[in-house]
C-alpha positions as CSV (number, residue, x, y, z in Angstrom):
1,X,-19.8,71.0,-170.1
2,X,-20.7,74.5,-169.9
3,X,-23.3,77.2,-170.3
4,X,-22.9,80.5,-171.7
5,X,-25.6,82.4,-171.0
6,X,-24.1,86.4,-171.4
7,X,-24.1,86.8,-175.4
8,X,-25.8,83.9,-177.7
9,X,-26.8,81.4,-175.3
10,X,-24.3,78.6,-176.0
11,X,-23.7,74.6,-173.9
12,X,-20.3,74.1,-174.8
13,X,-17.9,70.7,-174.4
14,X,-15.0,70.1,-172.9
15,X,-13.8,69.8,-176.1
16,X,-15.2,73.3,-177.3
17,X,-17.8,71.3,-179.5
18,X,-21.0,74.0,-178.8
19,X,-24.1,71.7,-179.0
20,X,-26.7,72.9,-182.1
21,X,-30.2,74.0,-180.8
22,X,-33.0,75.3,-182.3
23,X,-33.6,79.2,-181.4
24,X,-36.7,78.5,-179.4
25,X,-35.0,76.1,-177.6
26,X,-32.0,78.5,-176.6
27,X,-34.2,80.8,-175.9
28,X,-36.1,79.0,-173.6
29,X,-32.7,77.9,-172.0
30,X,-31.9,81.7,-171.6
31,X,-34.9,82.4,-169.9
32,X,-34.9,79.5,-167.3
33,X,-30.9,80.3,-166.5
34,X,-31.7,84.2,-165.8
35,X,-34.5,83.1,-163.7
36,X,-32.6,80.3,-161.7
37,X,-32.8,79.1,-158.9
38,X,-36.3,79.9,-159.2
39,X,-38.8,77.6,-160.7
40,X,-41.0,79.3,-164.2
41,X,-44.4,78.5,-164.5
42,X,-45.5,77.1,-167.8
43,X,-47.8,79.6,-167.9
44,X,-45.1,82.5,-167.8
45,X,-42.8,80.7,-169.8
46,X,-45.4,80.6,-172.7
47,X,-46.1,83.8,-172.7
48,X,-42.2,85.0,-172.8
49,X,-41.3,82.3,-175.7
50,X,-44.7,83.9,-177.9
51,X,-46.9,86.9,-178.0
52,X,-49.2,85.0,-179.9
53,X,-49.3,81.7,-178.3
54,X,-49.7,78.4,-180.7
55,X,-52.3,75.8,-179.4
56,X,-49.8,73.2,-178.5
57,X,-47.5,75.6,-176.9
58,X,-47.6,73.1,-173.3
59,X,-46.1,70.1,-176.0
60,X,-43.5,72.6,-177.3
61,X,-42.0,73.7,-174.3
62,X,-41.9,69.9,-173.2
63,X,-40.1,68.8,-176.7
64,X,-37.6,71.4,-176.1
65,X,-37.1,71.0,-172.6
66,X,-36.4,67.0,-173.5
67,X,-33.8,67.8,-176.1
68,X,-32.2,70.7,-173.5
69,X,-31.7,68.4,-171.0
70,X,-29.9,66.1,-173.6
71,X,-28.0,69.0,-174.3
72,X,-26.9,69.7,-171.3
73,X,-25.3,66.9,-169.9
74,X,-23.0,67.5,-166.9
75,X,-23.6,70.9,-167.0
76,X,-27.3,70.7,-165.4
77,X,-30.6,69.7,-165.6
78,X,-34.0,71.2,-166.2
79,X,-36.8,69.5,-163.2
80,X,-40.3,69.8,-163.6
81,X,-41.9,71.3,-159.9
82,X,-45.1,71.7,-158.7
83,X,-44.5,75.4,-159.8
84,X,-42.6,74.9,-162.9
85,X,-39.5,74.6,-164.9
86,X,-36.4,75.3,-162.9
87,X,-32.7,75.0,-164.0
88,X,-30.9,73.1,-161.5
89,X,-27.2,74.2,-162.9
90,X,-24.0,72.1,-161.7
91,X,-21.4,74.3,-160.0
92,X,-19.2,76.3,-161.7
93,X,-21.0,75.9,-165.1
94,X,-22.3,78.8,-166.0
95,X,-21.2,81.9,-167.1
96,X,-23.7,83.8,-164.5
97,X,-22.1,81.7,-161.2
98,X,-18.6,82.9,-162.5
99,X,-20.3,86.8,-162.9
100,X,-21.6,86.4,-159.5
101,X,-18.0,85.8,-158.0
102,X,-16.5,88.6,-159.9
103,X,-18.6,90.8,-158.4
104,X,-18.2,89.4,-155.1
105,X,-14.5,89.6,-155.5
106,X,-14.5,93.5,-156.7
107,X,-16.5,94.2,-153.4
108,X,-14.2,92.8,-151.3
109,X,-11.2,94.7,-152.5
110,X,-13.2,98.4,-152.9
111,X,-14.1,97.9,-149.2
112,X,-10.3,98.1,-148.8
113,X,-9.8,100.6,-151.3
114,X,-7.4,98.4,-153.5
115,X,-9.2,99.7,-156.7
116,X,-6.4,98.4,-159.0
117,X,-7.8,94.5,-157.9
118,X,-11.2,95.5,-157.8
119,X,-10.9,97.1,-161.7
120,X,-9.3,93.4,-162.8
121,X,-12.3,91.5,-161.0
122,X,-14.9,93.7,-162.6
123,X,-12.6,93.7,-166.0
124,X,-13.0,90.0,-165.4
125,X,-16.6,90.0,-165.4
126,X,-16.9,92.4,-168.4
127,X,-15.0,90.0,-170.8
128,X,-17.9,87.4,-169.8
129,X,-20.3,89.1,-171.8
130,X,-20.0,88.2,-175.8
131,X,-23.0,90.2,-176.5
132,X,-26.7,91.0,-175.6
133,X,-28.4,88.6,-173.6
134,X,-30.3,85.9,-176.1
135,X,-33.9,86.4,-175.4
136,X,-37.5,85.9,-177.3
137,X,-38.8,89.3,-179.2
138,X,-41.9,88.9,-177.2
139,X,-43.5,92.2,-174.9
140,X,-43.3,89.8,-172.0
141,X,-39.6,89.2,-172.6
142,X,-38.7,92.9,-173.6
143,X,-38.5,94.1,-169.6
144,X,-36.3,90.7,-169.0
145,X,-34.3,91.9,-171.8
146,X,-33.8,95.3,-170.4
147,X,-33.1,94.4,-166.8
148,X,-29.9,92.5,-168.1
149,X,-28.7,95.3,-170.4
150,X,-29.2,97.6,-167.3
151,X,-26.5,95.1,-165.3
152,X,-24.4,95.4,-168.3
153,X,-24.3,99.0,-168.0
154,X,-23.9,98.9,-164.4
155,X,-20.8,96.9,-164.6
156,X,-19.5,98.4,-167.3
157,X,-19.5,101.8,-165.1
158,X,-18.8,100.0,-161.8
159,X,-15.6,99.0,-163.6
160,X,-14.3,101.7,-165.2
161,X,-15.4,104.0,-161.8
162,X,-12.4,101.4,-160.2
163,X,-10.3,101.9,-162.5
164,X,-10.4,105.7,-162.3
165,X,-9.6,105.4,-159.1
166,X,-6.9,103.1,-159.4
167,X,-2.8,103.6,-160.4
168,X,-3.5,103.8,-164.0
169,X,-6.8,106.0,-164.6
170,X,-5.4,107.0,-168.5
171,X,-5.9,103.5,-169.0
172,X,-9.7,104.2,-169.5
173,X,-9.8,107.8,-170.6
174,X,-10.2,106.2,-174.6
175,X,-12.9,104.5,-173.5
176,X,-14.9,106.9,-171.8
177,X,-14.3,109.2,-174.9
178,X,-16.1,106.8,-176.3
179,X,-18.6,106.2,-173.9
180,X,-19.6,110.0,-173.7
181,X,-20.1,110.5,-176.9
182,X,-22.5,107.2,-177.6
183,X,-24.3,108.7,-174.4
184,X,-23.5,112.3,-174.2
185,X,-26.7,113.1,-172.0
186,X,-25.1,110.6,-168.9
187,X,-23.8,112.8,-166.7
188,X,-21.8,109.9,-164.6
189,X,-20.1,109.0,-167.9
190,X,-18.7,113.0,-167.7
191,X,-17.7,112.5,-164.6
192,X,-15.4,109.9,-164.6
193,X,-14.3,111.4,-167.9
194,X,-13.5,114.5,-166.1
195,X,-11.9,112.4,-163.1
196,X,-9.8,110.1,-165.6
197,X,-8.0,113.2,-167.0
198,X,-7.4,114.8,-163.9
199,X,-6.0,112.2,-162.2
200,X,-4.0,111.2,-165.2
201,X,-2.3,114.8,-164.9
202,X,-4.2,116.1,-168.4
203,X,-6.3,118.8,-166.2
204,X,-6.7,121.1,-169.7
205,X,-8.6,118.4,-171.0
206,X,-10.6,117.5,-168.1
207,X,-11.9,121.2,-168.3
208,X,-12.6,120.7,-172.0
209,X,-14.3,117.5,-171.4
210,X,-16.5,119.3,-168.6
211,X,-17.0,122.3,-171.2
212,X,-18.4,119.7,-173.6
213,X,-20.7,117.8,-170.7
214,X,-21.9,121.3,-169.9
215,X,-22.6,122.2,-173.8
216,X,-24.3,118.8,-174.2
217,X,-26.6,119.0,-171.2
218,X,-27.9,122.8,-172.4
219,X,-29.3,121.5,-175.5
220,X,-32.0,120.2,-173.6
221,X,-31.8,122.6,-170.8
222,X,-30.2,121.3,-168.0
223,X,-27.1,122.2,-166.1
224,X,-24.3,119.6,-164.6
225,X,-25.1,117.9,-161.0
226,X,-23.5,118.2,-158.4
227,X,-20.8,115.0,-159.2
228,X,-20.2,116.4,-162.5
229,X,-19.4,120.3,-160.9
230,X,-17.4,118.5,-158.3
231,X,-15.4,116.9,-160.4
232,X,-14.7,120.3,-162.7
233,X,-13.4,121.7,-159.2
234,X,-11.2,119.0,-158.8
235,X,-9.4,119.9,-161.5
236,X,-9.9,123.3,-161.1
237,X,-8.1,123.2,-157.6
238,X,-5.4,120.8,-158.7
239,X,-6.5,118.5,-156.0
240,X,-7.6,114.9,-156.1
241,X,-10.5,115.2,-154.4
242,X,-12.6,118.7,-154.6
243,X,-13.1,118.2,-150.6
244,X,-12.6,119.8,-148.2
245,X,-8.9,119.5,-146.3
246,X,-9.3,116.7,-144.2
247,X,-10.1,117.8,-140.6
248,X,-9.4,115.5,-137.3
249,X,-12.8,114.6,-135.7
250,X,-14.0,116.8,-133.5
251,X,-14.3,116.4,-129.8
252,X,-16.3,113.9,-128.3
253,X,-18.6,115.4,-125.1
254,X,-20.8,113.5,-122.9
255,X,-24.2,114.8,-121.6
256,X,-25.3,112.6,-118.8
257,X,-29.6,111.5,-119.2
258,X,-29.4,109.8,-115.3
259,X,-29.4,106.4,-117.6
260,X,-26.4,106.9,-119.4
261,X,-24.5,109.2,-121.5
262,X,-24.9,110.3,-125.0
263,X,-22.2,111.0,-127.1
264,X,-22.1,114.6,-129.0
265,X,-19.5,116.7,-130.9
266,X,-19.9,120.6,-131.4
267,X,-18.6,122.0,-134.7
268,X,-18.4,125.3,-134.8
269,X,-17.6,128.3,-132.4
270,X,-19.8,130.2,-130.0
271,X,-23.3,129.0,-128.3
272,X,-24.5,126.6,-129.9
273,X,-27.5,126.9,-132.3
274,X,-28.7,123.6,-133.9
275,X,-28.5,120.4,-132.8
276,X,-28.1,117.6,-136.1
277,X,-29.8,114.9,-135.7
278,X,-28.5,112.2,-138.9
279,X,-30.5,109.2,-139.5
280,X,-30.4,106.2,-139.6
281,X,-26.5,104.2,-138.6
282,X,-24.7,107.8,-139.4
283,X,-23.0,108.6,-136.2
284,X,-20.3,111.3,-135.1
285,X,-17.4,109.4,-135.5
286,X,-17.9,109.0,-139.1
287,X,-18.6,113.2,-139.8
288,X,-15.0,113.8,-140.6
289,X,-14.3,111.1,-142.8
290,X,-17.3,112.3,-145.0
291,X,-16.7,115.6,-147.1
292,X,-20.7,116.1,-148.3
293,X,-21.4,116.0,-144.6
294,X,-18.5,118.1,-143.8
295,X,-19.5,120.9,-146.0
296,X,-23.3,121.1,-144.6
297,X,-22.5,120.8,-141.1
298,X,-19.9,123.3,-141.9
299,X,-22.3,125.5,-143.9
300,X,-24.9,125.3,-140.7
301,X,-22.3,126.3,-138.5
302,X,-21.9,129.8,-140.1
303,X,-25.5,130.5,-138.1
304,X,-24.0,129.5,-134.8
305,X,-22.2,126.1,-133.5
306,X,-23.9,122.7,-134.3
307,X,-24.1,119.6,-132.3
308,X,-24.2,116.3,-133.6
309,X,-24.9,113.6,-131.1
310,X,-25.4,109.5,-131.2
311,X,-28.8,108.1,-129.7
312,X,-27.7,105.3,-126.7
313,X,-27.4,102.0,-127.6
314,X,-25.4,103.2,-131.0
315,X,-21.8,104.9,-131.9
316,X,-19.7,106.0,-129.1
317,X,-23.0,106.7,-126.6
318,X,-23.7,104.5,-123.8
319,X,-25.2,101.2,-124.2
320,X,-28.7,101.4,-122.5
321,X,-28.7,99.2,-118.8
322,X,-31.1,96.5,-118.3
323,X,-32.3,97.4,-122.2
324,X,-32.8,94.1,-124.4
325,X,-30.9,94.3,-127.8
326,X,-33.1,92.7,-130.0
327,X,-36.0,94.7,-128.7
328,X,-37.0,98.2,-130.6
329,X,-36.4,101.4,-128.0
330,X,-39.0,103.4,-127.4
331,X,-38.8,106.9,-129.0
332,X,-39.2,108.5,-125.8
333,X,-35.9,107.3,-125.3
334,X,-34.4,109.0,-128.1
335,X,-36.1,111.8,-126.8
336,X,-34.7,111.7,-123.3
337,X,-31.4,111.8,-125.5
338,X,-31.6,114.9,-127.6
339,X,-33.2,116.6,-124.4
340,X,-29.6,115.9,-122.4
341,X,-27.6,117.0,-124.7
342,X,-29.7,120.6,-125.2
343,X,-29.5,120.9,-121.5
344,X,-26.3,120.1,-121.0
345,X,-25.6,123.0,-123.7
346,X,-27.6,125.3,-122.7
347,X,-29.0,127.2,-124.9
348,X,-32.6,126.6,-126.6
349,X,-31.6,125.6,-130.4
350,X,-33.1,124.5,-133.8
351,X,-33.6,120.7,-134.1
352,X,-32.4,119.6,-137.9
353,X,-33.6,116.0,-138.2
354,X,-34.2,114.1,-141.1
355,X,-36.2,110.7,-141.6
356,X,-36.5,108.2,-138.9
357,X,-34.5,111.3,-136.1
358,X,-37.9,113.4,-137.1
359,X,-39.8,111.4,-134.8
360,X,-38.0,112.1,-131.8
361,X,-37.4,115.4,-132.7
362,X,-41.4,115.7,-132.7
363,X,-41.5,114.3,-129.3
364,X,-39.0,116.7,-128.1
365,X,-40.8,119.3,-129.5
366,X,-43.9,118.5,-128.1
367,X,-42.7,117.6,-124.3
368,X,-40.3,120.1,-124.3
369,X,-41.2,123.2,-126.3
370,X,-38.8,125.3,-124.4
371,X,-35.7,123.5,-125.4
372,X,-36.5,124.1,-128.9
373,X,-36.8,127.6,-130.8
374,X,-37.9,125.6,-133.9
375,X,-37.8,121.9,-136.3
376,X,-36.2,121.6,-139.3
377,X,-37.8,118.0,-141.0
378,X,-36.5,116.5,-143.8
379,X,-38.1,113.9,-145.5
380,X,-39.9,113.1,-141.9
381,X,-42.7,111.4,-140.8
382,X,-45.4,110.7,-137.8
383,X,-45.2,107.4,-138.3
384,X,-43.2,104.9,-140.9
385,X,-45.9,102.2,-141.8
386,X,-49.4,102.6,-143.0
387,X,-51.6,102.1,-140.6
388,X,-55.4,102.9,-139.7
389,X,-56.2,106.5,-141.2
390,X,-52.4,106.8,-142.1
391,X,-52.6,105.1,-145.8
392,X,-49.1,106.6,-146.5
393,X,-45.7,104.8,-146.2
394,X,-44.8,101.0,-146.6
395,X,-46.8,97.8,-145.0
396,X,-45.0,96.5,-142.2
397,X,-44.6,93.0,-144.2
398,X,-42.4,95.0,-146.7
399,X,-40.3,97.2,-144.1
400,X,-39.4,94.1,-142.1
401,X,-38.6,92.0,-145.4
402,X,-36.2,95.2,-146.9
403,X,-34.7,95.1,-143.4
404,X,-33.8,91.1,-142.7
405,X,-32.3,91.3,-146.6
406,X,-30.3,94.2,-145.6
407,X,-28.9,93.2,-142.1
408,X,-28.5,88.9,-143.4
409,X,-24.6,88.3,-141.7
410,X,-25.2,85.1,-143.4
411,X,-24.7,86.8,-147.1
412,X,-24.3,90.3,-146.6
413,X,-24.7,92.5,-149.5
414,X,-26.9,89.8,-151.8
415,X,-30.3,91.4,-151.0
416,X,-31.6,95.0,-150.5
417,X,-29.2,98.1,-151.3
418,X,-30.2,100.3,-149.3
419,X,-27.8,103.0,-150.3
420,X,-29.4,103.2,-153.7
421,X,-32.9,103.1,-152.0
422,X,-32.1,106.3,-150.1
423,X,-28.9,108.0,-152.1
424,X,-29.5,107.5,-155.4
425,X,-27.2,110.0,-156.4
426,X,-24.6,108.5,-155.2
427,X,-24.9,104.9,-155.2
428,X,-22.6,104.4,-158.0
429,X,-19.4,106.8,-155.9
430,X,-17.3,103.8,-154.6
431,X,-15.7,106.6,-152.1
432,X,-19.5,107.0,-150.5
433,X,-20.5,103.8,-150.8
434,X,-17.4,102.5,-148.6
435,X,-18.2,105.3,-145.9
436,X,-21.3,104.5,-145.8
437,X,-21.2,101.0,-144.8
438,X,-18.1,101.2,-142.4
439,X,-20.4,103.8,-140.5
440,X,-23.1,101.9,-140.0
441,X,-20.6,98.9,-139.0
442,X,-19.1,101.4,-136.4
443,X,-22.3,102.8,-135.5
444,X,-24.9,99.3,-134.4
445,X,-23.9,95.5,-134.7
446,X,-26.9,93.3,-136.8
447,X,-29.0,93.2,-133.9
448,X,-28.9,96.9,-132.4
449,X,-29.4,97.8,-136.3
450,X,-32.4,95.5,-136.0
451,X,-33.8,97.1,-133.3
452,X,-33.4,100.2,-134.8
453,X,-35.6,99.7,-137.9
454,X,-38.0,97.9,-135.7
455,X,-38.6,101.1,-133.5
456,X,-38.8,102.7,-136.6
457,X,-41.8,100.2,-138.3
458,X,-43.7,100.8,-135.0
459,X,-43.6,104.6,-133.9
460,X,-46.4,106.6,-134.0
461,X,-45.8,110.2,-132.8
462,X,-49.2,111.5,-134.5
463,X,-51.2,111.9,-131.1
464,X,-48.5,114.8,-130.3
465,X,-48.4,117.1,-133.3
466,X,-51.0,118.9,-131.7
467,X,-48.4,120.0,-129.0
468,X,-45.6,121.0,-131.0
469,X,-45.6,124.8,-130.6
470,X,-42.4,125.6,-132.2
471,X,-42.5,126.3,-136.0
472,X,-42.0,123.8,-138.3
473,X,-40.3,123.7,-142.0
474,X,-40.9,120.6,-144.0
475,X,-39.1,120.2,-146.6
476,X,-39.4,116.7,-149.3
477,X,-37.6,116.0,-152.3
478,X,-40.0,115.7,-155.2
479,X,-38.7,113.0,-156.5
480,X,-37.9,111.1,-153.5
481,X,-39.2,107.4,-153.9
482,X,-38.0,106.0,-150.3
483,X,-40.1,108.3,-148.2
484,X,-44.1,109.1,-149.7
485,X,-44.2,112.8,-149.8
486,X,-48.2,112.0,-148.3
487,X,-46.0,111.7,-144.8
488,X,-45.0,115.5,-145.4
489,X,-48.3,116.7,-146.5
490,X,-49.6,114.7,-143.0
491,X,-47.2,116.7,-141.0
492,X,-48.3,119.7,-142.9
493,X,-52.3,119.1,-142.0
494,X,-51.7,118.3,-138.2
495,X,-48.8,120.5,-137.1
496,X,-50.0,123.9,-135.6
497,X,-47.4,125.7,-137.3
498,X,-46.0,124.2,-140.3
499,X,-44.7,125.3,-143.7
500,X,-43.7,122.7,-146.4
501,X,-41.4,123.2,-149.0
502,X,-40.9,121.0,-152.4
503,X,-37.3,120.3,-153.7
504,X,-35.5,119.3,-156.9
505,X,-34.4,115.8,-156.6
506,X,-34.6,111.6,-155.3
507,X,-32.1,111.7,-152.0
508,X,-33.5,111.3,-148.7
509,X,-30.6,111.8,-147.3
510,X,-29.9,115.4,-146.7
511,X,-26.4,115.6,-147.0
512,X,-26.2,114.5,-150.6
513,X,-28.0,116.0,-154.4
514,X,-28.5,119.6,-154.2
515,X,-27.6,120.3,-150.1
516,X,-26.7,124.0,-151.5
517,X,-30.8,124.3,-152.7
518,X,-32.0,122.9,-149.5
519,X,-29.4,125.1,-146.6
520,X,-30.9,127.7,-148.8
521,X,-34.2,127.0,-148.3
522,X,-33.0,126.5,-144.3
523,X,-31.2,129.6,-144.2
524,X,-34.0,131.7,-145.7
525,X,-36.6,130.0,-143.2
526,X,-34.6,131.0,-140.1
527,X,-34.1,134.5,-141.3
528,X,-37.8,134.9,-142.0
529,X,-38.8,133.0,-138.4
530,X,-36.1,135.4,-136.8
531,X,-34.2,132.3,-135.3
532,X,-30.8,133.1,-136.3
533,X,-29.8,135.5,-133.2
């Protein structure tokens, strides 16, 4: 026996016999598959199966439930909780388990960049889905209802974004035709369009096909993004990739704190005049391999060189002595950290740090103004949790729970993304994606990663705003949902000399969406603060 769920919900024989149910009743099988393993309250399920409830809606779910789990047979049960109805499905039955494993399957092989295997697994998963999801026409139902055409969409672009990448990319260039013109205002559609061509050798028609994206978007007065513009210069250059030409990493330095050395690498020629400070797992060994990061760094480094260093405990720094993994470092270390490397330098630079790297940027700033000419912040805070008098940010509960579903060796990859948390825009590029992760897995193991977010959860840098003399520019992406632009506004309030600037956009990381907009805004802020000599 088995259970179709993606399409007309169906409980199928062995011997292809599909069992007749009444449309309640698959509908109320629908809903307890997309919610299993979790239990449904009747409550809940009553209000999905009918906006307008009948008195003896308790008896009717019962009677259907009864005949369901006749219906089912080998393929599963439905068991009656102290919560509620839960579909206990047998292995391999349903259509959802096998989607699951598909997916699972495509990941594995992107992660090695074999898109051709990734494209059939995801291909795979595609011809599960015979239609739109069966659900009740109820309001409580309609956001159910959306959520799964949403993972139909994602797949749909997850696989054809594999197979543009893969040996065969003309393979798919009918069906995004098709795919741009049902949705000619989805700018990712274009892009692969753009790609497909180009790599398929037609590069006349991938500039047509970004001459119509651009046409399309204008009607409602927008211009392409930065994917979509990339891709056009692909095509333009006659290159695969509109990157820059790959460039070997640049040379690792050590600057000695007394406690260890921290690993730094200077891009760029003469004195150097910024020191980078990435966030998060992003460390120096991973710069090259990144062409958005490439670019900026690049882009900063017309002003003077630019260091990039890796706090101890992570990358190719020192591990700290005596230091306890699983315990959070205290920022002063991280501190202690930039300050060696600007001494060992020598010259009194612009600190460019960007969420969690803000806080020790702060500190420096306020221990050590004369290291520091002046702080660039993106997206920074004082502190990362609410707290007493700081109503901004995330409750510890929910920064802790994000980060155990993130760092679980046990089933990595089944919980929290936090790519499209913090990188929207490029969540869906496989080629990010996969530099992404094997960064952070170069950068800190599960438990240095730990500690990491949990220094982050309990910093509090707002007693030493007062003593940061050097001037400040915020700057926040308006539509960035990972870091509460009220942490900016803080910053703003408390720093002695601070100017904040809004930006077009949802990344927090500052390497990705419009880094053109913001170096601008950088550049300008430098010139005006007279700290480019």
């Amino acid at each position: 026996m088995r259970l179709r769920v993606l399409g007309p919900i169906e409980v199928v024989a062995d011997d292809g016999h599909v069992a007749p149910l009444a449309p309640k009743a698959r509908q109320l099988l629908a809903v307890l598959a997309l919610h299993a393993p979790s239990a449904v309250p009747v409550d809940e399920l009553t209000s999905l199966l009918w906006d307008d409830p009948p008195p003896a809606a308790t008896k009717s779910i019962q009677a259907h439930v009864s005949r369901l789990r006749s219906a089912l047979g080998a393929a599963g049960s439905i068991e009656l909780t102290g919560v509620g109805y839960v579909l206990r499905a047998a292995p391999g039955a349903t259509d959802l388990e096998a989607l699951a494993a598909h997916r699972a399957t495509a990941r594995r092989w992107l992660d090695d960049s074999r898109y051709d295997e990734a494209a059939a697994a995801l291909a795979a998963a595609r011809a599960l889905w015979r239609g739109a999801v069966e659900m009740p026409d109820t309001v409580a139902a309609h956001g159910l209802a959306s959520r799964w055409r949403r993972e139909h969409q994602a797949l749909l672009a997850d696989h054809l974004a594999a197979a543009v990448e893969g040996s065969h990319p003309s393979d798919v260039v009918s069906e995004l035709q098709e795919a741009t013109a049902a949705e000619p205002l989805d700018e990712r559609r274009w892009s692969l369009l753009v790609r497909a061509l180009h790599r398929a050798g037609d590069v006349p028609g991938a500039l047509r096909a970004f001459q119509s994206a651009r046409a399309a978007l204008a009607e409602i007065g927008l211009e392409p993004g930065e994917d979509l513009r990339r891709a056009e210069a692909a095509a333009l250059a006659g290159s695969a990739e509109a990157a820059p030409a790959p460039r070997p990493p640049s040379t690792v330095r050590y600057a000695d704190t007394g406690a260890g050395r921290v690993a730094y690498t200077v891009i760029g020629d003469g004195p150097v005049a910024t020191i980078v400070l990435n966030p998060g797992l992003v460390s120096i060994d991973g710069i090259a391999d990144q062409p958005r990061l490439v670019r900026a760094i690049d882009r900063l480094a017309q002003h003077g060189a630019v260091a990039c260093l890796d706090r101890r405990g992570m990358g190719l720094s020192d591990p700290v002595p005596g230091a306890d993994p699983t315990r959070p470092p205290p920022i002063e270390q991280w501190a202690a950290d930039v300050l060696a490397v600007s001494d060992t330098v020598g010259t009194t630079t612009v600190l460019l740090a960007s969420s969690d790297t803000c806080l020790a940027a702060l500190a420096v700033a306020a221990s050590r103004p004369d290291r520091v000419r002046g702080l660039v912040l993106v997206h920074g805070y004082a502190r990362y949790t609410r707290g007493e008098g700081y109503p901004y940010g995330v409750d510890v509960e929910t920064a802790q729970a994000a980060s155990d579903e993130t760092l679980d060796v046990d089933d990595p990859g089944a919980g929290f993304d936090p790519l499209s948390h913090i990188a929207p825009s490029v969540a869906s590029d496989l080629r990010f994606r996969r530099w992404f992760d094997e960064v952070g897995r170069r950068a800190a193991g599960p438990s240095v990663a730990a500690a990491l977010h949990g220094a982050i959860f309990t910093a509090d840098v707002r007693d030493l705003l007062p003593d940061v003399a050097p001037p400040v520019l915020l700057l926040h992406r308006r539509s960035c949902s990972s870091v509460d632009i009220g942490h900016a506004r803080h910053l703003r309030d408390h720093l002695p000399d601070a100017e904040l600037v809004l930006l077009p956009g949802a990344d927090e990381l500052w390497f990705v969406g419009d880094t053109d907009g913001l170096l601008t805004e950088v550049e300008h802020w430098l010139e005006r603060r007279e700290l480019t000599g």
